[in-house]
Steps between C-alpha positions, in 0.01 A plus 500: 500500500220592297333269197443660152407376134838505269262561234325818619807650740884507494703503852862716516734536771412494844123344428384814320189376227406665153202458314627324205595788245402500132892553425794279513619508850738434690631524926786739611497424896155616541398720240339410162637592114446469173780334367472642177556876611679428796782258658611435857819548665509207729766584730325809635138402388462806258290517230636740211429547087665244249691755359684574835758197675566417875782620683570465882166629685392758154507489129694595184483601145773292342571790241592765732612287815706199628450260769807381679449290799161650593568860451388690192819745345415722252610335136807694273715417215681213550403462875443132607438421914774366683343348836275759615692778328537618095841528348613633148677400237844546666403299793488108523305299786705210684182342664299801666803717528591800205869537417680722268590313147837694446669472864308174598421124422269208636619188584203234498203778536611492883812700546593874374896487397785789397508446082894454604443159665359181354232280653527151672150377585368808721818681579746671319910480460773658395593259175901660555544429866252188550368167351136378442468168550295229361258532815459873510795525756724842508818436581829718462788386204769529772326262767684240668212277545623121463168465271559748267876436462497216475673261232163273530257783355504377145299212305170623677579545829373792668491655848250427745487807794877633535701213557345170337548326192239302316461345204154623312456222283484251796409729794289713594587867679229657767551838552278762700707807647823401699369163522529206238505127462680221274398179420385225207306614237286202424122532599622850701381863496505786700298666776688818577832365629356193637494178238222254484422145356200618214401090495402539854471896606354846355635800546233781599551879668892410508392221745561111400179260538439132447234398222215488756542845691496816438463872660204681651628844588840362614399270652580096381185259501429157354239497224356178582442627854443880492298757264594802468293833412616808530830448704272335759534148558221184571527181569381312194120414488319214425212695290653633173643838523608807387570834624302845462765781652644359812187300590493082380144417392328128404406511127210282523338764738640832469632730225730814514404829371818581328496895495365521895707191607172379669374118510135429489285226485440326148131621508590864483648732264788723471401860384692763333873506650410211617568269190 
């Protein structure tokens, strides 16, 4: 690690130094630019002209061009990008997927329909032959279910999976595929199916946790008595600590270099990617 004067050089990237340039500069990985003629595309550590924009690994002219999801499509009336594709004017986008506007709808920018059905949540339905219910649950006009049928589903009862009946003023209904769970509404909410006790338990990854844990990778750990830094877990120190990357460093001694995920000692300096 070499010593320099900030004053008379300028370190980039991988401990490459500059003598200090007359213009305004700045680091793009380890080159040098003048940041009034040029920018940096920091994903790919590019230098390019203002007049130009980043895209993926090259660069763009925004009058000409588009870039959708990294990759640069040429630009024409009325296109717009659609995940990584373009699409025209008689296309729509339901999330990163292009659909055709008069023999298609989206339901919820997730889920590409017929323009004959209706949506319910994600899916769609045949509005004739079946009933969308209250929870986003298809079910058909002519089905025997108990729940459904029922003389009880009035005065804001609604059904909870197929066959249950609860009351959604004073209950609350857990649903998560074929699965699903009734009980008391007070100081209750869901996690997926599952219900949990909010005074007392979180709800995190579709997993329920007391107050005092919670999840490092997948795993469970006590945050009085575990650290965790990058989905690897230590036993709690007794110096004060944080984590660079995966690695759990004192504070009073050490410091991380953010961009390299390196600690070194408090006397020494980060450089470049290093910050």
């Amino acid at each position: 690690m070499e010593k320099y004067n900030i004053s008379e050089k300028k370190c980039c990237g991988d401990q490459t130094l500059y003598d200090m340039p007359q213009f305004q500069s700045d680091c793009c990985g380890s080159q040098l630019y003048d940041v009034n003629q040029s920018q940096c595309c920091r994903g790919t550590k590019t230098v390019i002209p203002t007049n130009l924009e980043c895209c993926g690994e090259g660069s763009f002219n925004e009058s000409t061009h588009l870039c959708c999801n990294s990759f640069i499509k040429s630009k024409e009336d009325g296109s717009r990008c659609c995940g990584s594709e373009t699409i025209d004017v008689t296309e729509g986008c339901c999330g990163a997927k292009a659909y055709n506007l008069s023999t298609h709808q989206c339901c919820k920018d997730s889920t590409i329909i017929p323009k004959h059905q209706s949506c319910c949540g994600y899916h769609g339905y045949n509005n004739r032959t079946q009933l969308c219910t209250d929870n986003y649950r298809v079910i058909n006009r002519t089905s025997r279910s108990s729940c459904y049928n029922g003389s009880d589903h009035c005065c804001n009862n609604d059904c909870c999976g197929e066959h249950t009946l609860y009351n959604k003023s004073s209950q609350i209904c857990c649903e998560n595929q074929d699965f699903y769970s009734v009980t008391a509404k007070e100081n209750k909410e869901c996690c997926l199916h599952k219900i949990y006790d909010v005074r007392s338990h979180s709800c995190k990854k579709g997993r329920i946790l007391r107050f005092q844990e919670d999840l490092c990778g997948k795993k469970k750990y006590n945050i009085s008595k575990k650290k965790c830094c990058d989905q690897t877990l230590y036993d709690m120190p007794r110096f004060l600590p944080d984590c660079c990357g995966s690695q759990l460093y004192d504070v009073n001694t050490s410091k991380c270099c953010r961009g390299t995920k390196t600690v070194i000692p408090n006397n020494l300096k980060c450089c470049g990617e290093g910050k």
